[in-house]
MARMARNU-6453 format. One record per residue (C-alpha): x, y, z; residue in one letter; residue number from 1. Coordinates in steps of 0.001 Angstrom, whole numbers, padded with zeros to 6 digits. Example, Ala and Ser with C-alpha at 12.3 -4.5 7.8 and 13.67 -1.06 7.14 Angstrom:
012300_-004500_007800_a_1;
013670_-001060_007140_s_2;
# end
This chain:
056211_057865_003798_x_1;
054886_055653_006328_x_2;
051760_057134_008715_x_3;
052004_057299_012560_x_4;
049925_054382_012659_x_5;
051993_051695_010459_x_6;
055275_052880_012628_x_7;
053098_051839_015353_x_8;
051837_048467_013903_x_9;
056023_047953_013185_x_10;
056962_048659_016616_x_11;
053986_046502_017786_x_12;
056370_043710_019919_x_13;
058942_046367_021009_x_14;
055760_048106_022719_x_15;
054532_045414_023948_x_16;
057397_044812_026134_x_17;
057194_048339_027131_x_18;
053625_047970_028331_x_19;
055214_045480_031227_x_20;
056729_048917_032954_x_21;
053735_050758_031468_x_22;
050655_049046_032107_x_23;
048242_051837_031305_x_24;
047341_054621_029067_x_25;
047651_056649_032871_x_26;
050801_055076_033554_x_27;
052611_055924_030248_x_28;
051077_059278_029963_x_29;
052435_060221_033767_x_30;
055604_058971_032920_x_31;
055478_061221_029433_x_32;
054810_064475_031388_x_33;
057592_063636_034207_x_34;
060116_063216_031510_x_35;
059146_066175_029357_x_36;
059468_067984_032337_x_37;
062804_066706_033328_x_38;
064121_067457_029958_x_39;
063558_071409_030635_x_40;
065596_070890_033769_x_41;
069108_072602_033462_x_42;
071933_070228_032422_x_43;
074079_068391_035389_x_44;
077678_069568_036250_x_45;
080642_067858_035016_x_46;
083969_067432_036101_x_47;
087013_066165_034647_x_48;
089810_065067_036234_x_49;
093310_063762_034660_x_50;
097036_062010_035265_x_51;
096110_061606_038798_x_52;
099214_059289_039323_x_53;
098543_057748_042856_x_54;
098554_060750_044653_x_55;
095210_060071_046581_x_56;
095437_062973_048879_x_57;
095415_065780_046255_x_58;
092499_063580_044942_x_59;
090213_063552_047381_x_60;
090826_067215_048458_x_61;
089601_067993_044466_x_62;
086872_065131_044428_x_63;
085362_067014_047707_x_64;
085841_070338_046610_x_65;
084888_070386_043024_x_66;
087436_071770_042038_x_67;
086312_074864_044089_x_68;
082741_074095_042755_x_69;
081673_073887_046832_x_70;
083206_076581_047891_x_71;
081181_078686_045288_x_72;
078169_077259_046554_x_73;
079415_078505_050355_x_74;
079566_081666_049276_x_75;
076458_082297_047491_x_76;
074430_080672_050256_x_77;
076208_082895_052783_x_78;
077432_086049_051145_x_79;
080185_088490_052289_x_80;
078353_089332_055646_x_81;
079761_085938_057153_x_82;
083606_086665_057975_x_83;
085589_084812_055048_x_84;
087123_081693_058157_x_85;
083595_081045_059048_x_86;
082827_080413_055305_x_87;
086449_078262_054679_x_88;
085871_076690_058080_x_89;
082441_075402_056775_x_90;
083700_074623_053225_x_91;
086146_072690_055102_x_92;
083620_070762_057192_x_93;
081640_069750_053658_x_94;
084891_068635_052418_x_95;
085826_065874_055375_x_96;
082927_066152_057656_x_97;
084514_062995_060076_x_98;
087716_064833_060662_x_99;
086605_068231_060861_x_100;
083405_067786_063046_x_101;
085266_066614_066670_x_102;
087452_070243_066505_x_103;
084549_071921_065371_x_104;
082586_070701_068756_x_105;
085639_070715_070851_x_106;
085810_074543_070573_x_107;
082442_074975_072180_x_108;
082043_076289_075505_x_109;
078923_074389_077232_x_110;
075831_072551_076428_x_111;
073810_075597_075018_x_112;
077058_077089_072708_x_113;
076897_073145_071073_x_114;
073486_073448_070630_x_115;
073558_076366_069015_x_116;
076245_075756_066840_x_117;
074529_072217_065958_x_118;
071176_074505_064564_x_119;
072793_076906_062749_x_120;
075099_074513_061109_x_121;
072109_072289_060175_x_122;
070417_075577_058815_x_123;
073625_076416_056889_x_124;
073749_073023_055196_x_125;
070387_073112_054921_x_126;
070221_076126_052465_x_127;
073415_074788_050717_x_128;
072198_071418_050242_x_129;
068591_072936_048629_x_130;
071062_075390_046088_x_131;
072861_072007_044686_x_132;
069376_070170_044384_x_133;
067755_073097_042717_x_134;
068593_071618_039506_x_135;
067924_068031_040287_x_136;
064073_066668_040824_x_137;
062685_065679_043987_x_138;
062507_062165_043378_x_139;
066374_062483_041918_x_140;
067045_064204_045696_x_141;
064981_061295_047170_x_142;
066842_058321_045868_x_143;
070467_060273_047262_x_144;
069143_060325_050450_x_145;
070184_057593_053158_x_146;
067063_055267_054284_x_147;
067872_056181_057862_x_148;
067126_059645_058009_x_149;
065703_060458_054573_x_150;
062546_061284_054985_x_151;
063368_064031_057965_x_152;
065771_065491_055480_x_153;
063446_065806_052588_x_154;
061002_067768_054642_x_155;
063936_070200_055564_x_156;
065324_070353_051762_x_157;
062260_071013_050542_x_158;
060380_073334_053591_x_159;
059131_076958_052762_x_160;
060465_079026_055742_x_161;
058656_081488_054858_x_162;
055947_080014_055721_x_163;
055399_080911_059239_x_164;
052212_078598_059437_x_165;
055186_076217_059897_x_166;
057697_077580_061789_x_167;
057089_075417_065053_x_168;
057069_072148_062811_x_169;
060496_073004_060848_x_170;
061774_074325_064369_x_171;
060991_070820_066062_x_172;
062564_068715_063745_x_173;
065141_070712_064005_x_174;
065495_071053_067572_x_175;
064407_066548_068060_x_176;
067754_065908_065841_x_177;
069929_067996_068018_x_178;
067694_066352_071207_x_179;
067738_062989_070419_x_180;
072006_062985_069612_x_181;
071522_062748_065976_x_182;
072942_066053_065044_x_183;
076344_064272_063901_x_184;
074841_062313_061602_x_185;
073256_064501_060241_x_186;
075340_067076_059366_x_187;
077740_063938_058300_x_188;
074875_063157_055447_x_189;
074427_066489_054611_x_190;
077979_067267_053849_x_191;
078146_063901_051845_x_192;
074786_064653_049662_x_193;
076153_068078_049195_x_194;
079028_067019_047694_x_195;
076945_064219_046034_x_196;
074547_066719_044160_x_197;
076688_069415_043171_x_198;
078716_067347_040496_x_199;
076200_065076_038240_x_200;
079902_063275_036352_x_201;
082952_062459_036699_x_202;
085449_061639_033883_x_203;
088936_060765_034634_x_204;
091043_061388_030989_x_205;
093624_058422_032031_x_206;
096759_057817_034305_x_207;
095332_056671_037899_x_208;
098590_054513_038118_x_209;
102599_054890_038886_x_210;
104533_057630_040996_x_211;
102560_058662_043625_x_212;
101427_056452_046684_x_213;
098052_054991_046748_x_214;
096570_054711_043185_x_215;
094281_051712_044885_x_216;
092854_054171_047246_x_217;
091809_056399_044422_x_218;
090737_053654_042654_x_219;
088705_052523_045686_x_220;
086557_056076_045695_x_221;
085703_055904_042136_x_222;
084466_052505_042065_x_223;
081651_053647_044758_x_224;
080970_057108_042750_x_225;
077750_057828_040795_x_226;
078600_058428_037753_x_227;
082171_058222_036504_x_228;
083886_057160_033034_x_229;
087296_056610_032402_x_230;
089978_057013_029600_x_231;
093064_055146_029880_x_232;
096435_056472_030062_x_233;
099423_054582_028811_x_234;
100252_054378_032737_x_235;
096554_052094_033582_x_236;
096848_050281_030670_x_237;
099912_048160_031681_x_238;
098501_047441_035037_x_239;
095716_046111_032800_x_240;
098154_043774_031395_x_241;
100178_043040_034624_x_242;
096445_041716_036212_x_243;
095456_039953_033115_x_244;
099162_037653_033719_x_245;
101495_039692_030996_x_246;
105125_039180_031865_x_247;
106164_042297_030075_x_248;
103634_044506_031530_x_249;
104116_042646_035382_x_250;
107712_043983_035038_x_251;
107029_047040_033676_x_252;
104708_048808_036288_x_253;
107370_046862_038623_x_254;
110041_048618_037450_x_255;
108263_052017_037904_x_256;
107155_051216_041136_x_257;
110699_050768_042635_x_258;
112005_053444_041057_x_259;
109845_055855_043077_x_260;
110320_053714_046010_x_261;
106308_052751_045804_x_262;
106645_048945_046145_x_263;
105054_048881_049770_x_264;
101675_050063_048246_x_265;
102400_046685_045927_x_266;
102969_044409_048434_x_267;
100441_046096_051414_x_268;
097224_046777_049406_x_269;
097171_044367_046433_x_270;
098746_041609_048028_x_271;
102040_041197_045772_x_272;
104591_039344_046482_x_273;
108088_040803_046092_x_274;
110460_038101_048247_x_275;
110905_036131_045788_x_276;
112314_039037_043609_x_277;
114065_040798_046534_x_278;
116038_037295_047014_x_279;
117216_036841_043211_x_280;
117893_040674_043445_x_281;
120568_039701_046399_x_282;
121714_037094_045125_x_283;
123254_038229_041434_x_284;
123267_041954_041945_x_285;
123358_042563_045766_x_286;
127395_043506_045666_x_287;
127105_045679_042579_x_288;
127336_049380_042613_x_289;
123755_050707_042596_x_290;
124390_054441_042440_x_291;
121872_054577_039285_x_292;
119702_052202_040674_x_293;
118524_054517_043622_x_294;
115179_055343_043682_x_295;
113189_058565_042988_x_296;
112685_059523_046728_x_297;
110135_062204_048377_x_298;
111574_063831_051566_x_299;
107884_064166_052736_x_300;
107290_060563_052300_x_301;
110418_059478_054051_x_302;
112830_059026_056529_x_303;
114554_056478_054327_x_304;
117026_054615_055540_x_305;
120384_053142_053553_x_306;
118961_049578_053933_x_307;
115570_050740_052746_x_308;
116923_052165_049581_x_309;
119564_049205_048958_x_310;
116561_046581_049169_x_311;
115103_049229_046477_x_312;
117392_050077_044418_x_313;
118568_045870_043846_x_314;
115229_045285_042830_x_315;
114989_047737_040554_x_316;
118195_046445_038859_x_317;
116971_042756_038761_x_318;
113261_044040_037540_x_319;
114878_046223_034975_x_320;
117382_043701_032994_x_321;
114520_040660_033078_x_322;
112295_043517_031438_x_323;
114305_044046_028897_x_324;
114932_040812_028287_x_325;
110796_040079_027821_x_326;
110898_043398_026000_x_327;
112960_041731_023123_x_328;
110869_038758_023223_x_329;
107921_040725_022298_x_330;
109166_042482_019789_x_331;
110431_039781_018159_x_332;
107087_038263_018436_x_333;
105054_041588_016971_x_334;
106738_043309_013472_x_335;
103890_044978_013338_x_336;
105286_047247_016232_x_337;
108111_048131_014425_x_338;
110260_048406_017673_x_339;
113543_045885_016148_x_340;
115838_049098_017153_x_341;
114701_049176_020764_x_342;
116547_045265_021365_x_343;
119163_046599_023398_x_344;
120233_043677_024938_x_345;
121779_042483_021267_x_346;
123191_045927_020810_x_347;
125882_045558_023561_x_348;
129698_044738_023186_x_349;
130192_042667_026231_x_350;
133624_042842_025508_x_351;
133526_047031_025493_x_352;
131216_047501_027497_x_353;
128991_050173_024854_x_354;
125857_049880_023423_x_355;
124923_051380_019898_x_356;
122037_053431_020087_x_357;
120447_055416_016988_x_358;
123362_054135_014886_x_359;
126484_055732_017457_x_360;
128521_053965_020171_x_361;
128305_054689_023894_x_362;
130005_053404_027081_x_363;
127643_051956_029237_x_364;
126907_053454_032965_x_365;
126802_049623_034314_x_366;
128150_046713_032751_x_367;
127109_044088_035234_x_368;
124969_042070_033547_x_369;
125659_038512_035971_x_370;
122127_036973_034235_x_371;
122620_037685_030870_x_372;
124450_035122_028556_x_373;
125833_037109_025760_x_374;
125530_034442_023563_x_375;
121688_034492_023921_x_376;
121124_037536_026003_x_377;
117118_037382_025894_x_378;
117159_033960_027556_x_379;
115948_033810_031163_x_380;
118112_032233_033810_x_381;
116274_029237_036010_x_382;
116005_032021_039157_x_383;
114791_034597_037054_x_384;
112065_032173_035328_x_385;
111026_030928_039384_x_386;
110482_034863_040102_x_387;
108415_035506_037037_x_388;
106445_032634_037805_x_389;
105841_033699_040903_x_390;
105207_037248_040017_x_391;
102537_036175_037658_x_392;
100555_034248_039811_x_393;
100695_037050_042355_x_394;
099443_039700_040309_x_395;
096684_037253_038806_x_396;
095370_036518_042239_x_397;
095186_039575_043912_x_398;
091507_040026_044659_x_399;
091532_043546_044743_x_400;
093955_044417_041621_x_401;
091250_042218_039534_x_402;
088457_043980_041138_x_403;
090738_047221_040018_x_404;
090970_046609_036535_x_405;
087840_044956_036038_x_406;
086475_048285_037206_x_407;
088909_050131_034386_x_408;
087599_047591_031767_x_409;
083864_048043_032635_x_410;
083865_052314_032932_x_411;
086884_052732_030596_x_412;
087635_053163_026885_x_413;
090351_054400_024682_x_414;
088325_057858_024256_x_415;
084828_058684_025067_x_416;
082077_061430_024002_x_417;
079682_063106_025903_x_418;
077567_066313_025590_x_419;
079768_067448_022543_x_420;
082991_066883_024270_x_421;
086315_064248_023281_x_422;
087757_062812_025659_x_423;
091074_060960_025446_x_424;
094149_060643_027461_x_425;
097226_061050_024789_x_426;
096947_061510_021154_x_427;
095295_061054_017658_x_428;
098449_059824_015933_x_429;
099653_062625_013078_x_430;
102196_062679_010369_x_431;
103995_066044_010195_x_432;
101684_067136_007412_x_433;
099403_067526_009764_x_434;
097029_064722_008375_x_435;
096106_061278_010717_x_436;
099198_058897_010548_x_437;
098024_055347_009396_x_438;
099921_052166_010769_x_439;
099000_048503_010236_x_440;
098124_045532_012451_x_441;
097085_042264_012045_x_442;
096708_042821_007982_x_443;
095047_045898_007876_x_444;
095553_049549_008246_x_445;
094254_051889_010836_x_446;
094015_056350_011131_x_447;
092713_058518_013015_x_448;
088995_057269_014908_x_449;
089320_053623_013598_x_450;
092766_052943_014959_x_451;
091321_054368_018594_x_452;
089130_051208_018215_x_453;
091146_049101_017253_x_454;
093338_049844_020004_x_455;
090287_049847_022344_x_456;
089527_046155_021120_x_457;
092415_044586_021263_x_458;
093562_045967_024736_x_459;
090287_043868_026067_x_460;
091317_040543_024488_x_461;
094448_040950_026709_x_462;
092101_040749_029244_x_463;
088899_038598_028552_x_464;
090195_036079_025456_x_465;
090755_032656_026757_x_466;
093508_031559_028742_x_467;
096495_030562_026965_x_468;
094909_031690_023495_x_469;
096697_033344_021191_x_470;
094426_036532_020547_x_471;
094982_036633_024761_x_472;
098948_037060_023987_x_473;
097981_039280_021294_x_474;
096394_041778_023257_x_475;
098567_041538_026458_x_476;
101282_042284_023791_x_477;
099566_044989_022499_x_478;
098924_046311_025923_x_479;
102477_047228_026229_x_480;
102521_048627_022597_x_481;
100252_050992_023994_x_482;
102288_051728_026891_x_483;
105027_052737_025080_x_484;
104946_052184_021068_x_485;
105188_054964_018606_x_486;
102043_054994_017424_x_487;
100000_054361_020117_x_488;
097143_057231_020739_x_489;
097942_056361_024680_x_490;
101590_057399_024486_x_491;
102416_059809_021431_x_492;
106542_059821_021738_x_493;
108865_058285_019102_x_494;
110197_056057_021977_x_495;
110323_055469_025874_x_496;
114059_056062_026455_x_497;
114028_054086_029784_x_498;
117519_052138_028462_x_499;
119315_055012_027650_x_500;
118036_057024_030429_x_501;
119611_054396_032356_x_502;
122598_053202_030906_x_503;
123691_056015_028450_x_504;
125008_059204_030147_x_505;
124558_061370_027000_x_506;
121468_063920_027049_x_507;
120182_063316_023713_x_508;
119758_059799_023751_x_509;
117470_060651_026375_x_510;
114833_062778_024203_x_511;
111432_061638_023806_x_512;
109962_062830_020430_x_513;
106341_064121_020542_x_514;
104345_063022_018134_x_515;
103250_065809_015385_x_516;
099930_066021_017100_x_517;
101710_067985_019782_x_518;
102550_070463_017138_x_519;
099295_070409_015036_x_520;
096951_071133_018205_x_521;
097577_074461_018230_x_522;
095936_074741_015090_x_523;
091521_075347_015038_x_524;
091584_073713_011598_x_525;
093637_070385_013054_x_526;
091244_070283_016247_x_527;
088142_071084_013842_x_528;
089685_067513_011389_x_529;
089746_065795_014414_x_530;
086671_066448_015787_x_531;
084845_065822_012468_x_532;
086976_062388_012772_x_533;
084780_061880_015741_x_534;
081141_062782_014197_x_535;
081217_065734_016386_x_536;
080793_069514_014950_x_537;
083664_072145_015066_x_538;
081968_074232_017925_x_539;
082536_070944_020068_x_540;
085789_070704_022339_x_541;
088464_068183_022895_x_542;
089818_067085_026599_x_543;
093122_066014_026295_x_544;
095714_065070_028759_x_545;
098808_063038_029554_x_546;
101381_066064_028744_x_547;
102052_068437_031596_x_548;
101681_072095_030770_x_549;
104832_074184_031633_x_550;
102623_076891_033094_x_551;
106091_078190_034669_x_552;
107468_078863_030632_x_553;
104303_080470_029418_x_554;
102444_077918_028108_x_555;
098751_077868_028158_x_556;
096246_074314_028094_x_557;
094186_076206_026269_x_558;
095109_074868_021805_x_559;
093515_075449_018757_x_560;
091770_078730_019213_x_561;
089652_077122_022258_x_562;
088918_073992_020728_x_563;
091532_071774_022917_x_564;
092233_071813_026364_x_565;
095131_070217_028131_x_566;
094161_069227_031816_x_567;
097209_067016_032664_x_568;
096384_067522_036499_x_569;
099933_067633_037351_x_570;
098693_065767_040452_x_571;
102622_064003_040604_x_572;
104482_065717_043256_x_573;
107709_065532_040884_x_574;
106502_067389_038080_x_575;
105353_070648_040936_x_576;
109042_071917_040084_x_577;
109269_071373_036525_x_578;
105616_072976_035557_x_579;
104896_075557_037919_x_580;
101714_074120_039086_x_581;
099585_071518_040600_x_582;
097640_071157_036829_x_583;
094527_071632_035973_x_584;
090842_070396_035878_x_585;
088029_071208_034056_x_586;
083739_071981_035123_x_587;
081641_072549_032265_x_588;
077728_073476_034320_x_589;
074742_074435_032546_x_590;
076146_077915_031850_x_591;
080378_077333_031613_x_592;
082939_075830_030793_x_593;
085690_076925_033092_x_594;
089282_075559_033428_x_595;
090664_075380_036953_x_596;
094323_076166_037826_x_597;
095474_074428_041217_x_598;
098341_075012_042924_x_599;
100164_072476_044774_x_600;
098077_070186_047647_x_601;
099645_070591_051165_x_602;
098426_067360_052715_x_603;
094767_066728_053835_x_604;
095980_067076_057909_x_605;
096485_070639_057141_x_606;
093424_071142_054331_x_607;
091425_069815_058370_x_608;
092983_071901_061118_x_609;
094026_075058_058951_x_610;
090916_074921_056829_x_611;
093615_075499_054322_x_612;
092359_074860_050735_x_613;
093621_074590_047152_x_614;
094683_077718_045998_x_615;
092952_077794_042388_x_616;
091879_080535_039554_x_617;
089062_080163_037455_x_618;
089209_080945_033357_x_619;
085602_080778_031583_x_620;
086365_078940_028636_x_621;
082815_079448_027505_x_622;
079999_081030_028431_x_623;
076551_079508_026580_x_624;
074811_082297_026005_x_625;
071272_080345_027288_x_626;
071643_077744_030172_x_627;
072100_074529_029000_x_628;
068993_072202_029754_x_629;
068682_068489_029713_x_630;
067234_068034_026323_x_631;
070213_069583_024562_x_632;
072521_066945_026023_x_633;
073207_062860_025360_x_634;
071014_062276_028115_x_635;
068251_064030_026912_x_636;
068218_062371_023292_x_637;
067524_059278_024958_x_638;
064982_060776_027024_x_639;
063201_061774_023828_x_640;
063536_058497_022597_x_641;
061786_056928_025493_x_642;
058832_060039_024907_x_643;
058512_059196_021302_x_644;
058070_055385_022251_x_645;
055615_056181_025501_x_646;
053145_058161_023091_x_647;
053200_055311_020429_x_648;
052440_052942_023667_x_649;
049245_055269_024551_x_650;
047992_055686_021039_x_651;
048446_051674_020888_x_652;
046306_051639_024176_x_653;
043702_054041_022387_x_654;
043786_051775_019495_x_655;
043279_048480_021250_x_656;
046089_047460_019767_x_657;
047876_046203_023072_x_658;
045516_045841_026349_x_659;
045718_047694_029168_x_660;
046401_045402_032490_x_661;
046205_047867_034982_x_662;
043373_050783_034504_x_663;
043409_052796_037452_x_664;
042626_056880_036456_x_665;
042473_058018_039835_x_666;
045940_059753_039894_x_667;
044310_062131_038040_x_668;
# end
């Protein structure tokens, strides 16, 4: 067994570069103690967030509110003596501090009722703002504070009112912000570092995209958040593939789009053009009868007008049949997908009009098919190839769709662990023996963890292999696999039945087969396998969306004895009806793990002039039975690391091994 000492002489270069940050036996040793100290710190809050499907609104409201997290804090800091509308009006003002600040002054009667209002609303904060940082250090406080006005607000966080010897100095600053017309911004940076320090990360377990209307503006908000990690839904990963140039997948989140009447968030905030499309549309279909064609349509988004909803619903038609014509073209290029029965296009009697689907005959719900040649009905006409052209170089330069995904690529993954939790969006593919199904690609077969990275690695060569490779059409191929093939751990159905949905009028055709995962979930043992899949231990938990839980019917989130929850946030406005609720989200603090049951989001407009919130209820999942401190999470094995290498550094120093470059002893 080697002696401290030879480790040392190993490590020798490694510590050596460490000495650059470190000059000094002082320096490494003050750094050793701040760490140590940080590790006994009490571990940051989480929050997870899933299936958030464009619906920004209901977003933000959760973002600001922690999923109630705030409001908690309100309450503590204030107690039952303040009436419960002061305390939901003040919630309210942490939650969208621009919009609720001018009706919050407006009610005041003069001068001296503003100026009293500004102090004890700075006070208020005050105390709210130092029960979020209690469990952050002061430096950590320090660096989330704006340049313009941090130091003032560090005295304040951090000032001992109790300590009358002070009183006049505390009182003045308070008094020169509201003097000097500053109080608005202050209680503006407040509100945001509130919010900022009461939630340490973010994970978002897939589906930003489709449905609802501004997935960019969600989009926007986590790209300037502190800490936030992604896992992709079937839903993000073909925009993935429509911004790295895929035909298939450029149709695809099309197609969706105008069937919830969303393409104005397409063409207004990422830049896509749609005339092109809109003119072929006209042109072969703009006569036919589009009763099925209509789009999904949200009376509170609306008025819509016929026009509006013909120019819709003709798209949709023309985006729908080229889609399926790329979506034979595919599969004919990929066996591996094992998809040959979804070719609908050569499963059609022209002549009948019926398709055969799962082996019967069916009369088809449209028959107009003006661009398809049945003698080669995958081939694209000359318009349609001119609009898929144009399509393509659309969605490839639109700045802020790259920016998107490049965003999704960089904080994303396939699944992700952290602090003993497994995060992923769909499924861990399962036979119905309850053991991981195994499926081959490219040569080689894949179960369980190792086809999540495969997956994971070939969804980025979609993106980042060279133009016009072949590993690029590979993964932009596979991209759509994961969208909506049988095996993928992003989708977890037998098939998407977007054909027969459309074109069959029978009911079963229509059904979606869950993969045996759904089934085997409810089982501890399965949850335990799949954990120990993962190199994590059976006490751990899995986060799991994608599938919305019919609250409504009975069903809980909570599977396999505790060890799975389902947080599908049932954000989407259409599934309100269907499960009961507005889903779920999840905040596991240094002492619980608590799921959070939302009911639906009004609008923000109301959550600002009726200080009207989420209506949600709390379930403890788990309660640790000791608070949970930094050095028993991920973060704090790597601050151990970093101790372990800082004490080699100073016994190197003490050594003379390395040479100190700065000796300066006076800090202590």
């Amino acid at each position: 067994m080697r002696t401290e000492n030879e480790e040392i002489r190993d490590n020798l270069k490694y510590l050596s570069l460490l000495a650059r940050d470190y000059p000094s036996q002082a320096a490494a040793a003050s750094e050793i103690i701040s760490t140590q100290a940080l590790l006994k710190l009490p571990k940051g809050t989480e929050h997870f967030m899933s299936d958030l499907h464009g619906e920004n609104e209901a977003f933000v409201h959760i973002l600001n509110s922690a999923s109630g997290v705030i409001r908690e804090k309100v309450d503590i800091v204030l107690g039952d003596a303040v009436p419960e509308d002061t305390r939901a009006e003040l919630a309210t003002l942490i939650y969208y501090p621009n919009e609720k600040l001018p009706q919050l002054k407006q009610r005041c009667a003069d001068e001296e009722a503003l100026e009293q209002w500004y102090s004890e609303t700075l006070l208020r904060l005050i105390n709210i703002c130092r029960l979020v940082s209690s469990k952050h250090t002061r430096e950590h406080v320090r660096a989330c504070l704006p340049s313009s006005c941090g130091y003032i607000l560090d005295e304040l966080l951090h000032a001992h009112f109790e300590d009358h010897d002070k009183d006049l100095y505390y009182g003045q600053i308070v008094g020169s912000i509201i003097e000097n017309g500053r109080a608005d911004k202050f209680i503006v940076r407040l509100c945001e570092l509130i919010k900022r320090l009461a939630v340490d990360k973010l994970h978002i377990v897939g589906d930003l995209f489709d449905r609802g209307p501004r997935p960019d503006v969600i989009l926007d908000l986590l790209m300037r958040h502190h800490d936030v990690d992604i896992q992709w839904g079937n839903h993000d990963v073909v925009w993935m593939g429509a911004a790295a140039g895929s035909p298939i997948c450029i149709c695809t989140v099309l197609k969706t789009t105008l069937s919830y009447h969303n393409h104005g968030m397409v063409e207004d905030c990422y830049g896509i053009n749609l005339r092109h499309l809109q003119r072929m549309a006209e042109q072969f279909y703009g006569e036919d009868d589009l009763t099925i064609w209509m789009p999904h349509t949200d009376a509170a988004r609306g008025p819509y007008t016929p026009g509006m909803l013909h120019r819709c619903a003709v798209m949709h038609k023309a985006i729908t049949i080229l889609m399926l014509k790329l979506e034979c073209q595919v599969i004919d290029r990929n066996p591996d997908f094992k998809m040959a029965d979804r070719d609908y296009l050569r499963r059609i009697d022209w002549e009948k009009g019926t398709v055969v689907v799962g082996g019967r005959e069916y009369p088809l719900r449209d028959t107009s098919f003006p661009t398809v040649d049945p003698a080669d009905p995958t081939a694209l006409n000359s318009d349609e190839k001119v609009v898929l052209q144009k399509l393509v170089q659309s969605f490839r330069q639109s700045e802020k769709l790259q920016q998107h995904v490049e965003f999704l690529y960089a904080k994303g993954s396939v699944y992700h662990i952290e602090n003993g939790n497994l995060l992923y969006h769909g499924a861990v593919p399962m036979t119905k023996k309850g053991t991981f199904a195994v499926e081959r690609f490219e040569g080689h077969a894949y179960s369980g963890r190792a086809l999540m990275d495969y997956c994971d690695e070939r969804a980025r060569r979609g993106y980042f292999a060279p133009e016009g490779s072949a590993a690029r059409q590979s993964g932009q191929d596979f991209l759509w696999y994961l969208w909506c093939g049988k095996l993928s751990p992003l989708y977890g159905r037998s098939a998407m039945t977007t054909f027969e949905r459309l074109y069959v009028s029978d009911p079963s055709t229509h059904t979606e087969v869950k993969d045996p995962y759904y089934t085997w979930y409810n089982e501890e043992a399965v949850c335990r396998s799949i954990l120990a899949e993962f190199g994590l231990p059976g006490t751990s938990h899995i986060v799991n969306g994608h599938v919305p839980v019919q609250e409504k019917k009975g069903e809980s989130p909570i599977k396999g004895g505790g060890r799975l929850v389902v947080i599908d946030g049932g954000f989407c406005r259409a599934y309100h009806e269907k499960t009961g609720i507005a889903g779920y989200t999840l905040v596991y603090s240094s002492r619980t793990m608590s799921l959070r049951t939302h009911q639906p989001f009004e609008s923000a407009e109301k959550a600002v002039n009726e200080n009207l919130d989420i209506l949600s209820q709390k379930n403890i999942l788990e309660t640790e039975n000791h608070r949970i401190l930094v050095e028993e999470t991920d973060e704090g094995e790597v601050l151990r690391e970093k101790v372990h290498d800082l004490k080699q550094l100073v016994r190197a120093y003490q050594l003379g091994w390395i040479k100190e470059t700065h000796c300066d002893d006076s800090v202590w």
